[in-house]
C-alpha positions in Angstrom: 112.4 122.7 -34.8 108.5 122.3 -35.9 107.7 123.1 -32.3 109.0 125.9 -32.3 107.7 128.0 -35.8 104.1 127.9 -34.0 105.4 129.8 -31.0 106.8 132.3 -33.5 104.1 133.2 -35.3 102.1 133.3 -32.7 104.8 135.7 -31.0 104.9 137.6 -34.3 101.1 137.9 -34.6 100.5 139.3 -31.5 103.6 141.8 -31.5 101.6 142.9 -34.6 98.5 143.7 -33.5 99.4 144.8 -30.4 101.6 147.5 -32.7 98.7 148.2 -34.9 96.1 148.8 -32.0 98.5 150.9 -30.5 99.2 153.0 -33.9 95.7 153.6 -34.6 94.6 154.4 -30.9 97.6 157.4 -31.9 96.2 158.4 -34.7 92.7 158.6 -33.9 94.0 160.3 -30.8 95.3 163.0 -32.4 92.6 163.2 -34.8 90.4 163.8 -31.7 92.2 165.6 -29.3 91.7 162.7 -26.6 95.1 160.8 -26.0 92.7 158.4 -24.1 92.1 156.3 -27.5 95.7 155.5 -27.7 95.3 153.5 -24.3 92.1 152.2 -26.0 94.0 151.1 -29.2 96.7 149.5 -27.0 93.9 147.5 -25.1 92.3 146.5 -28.2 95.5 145.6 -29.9 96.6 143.2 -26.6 93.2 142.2 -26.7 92.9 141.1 -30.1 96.8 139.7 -30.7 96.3 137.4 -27.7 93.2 136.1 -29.2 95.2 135.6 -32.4 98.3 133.9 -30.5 96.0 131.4 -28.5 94.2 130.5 -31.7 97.3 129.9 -33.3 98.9 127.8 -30.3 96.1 125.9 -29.9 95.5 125.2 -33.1 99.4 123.6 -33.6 98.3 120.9 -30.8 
């Protein structure tokens, strides 16, 4: 059962910021007018959450 709560949160974190990239790239898209920075958001958010979620995996070795 410990094995598996790091492979959660680091499931759960990047879920989250990949959701949160892809929010703000929506918003600041229609802010702008350019629909491009919602693919930017999403890039940044998968960027970013992987990042978090390798951290976190390596981290629980």
């Amino acid at each position: 059962m410990n094995a598996v709560v790091p492979v959660l949160a680091a499931g759960g974190t990047f879920a989250a910021a990949t959701l949160l990239g892809l929010l703000a790239g929506v918003w600041i898209g229609r802010a702008t007018g350019q629909p491009l920075w919602t693919v930017g958001g999403l890039l940044a958010g998968l960027l970013l959450g992987g990042y978090s979620a390798l951290r976190l995996l390596l981290r629980s070795l």
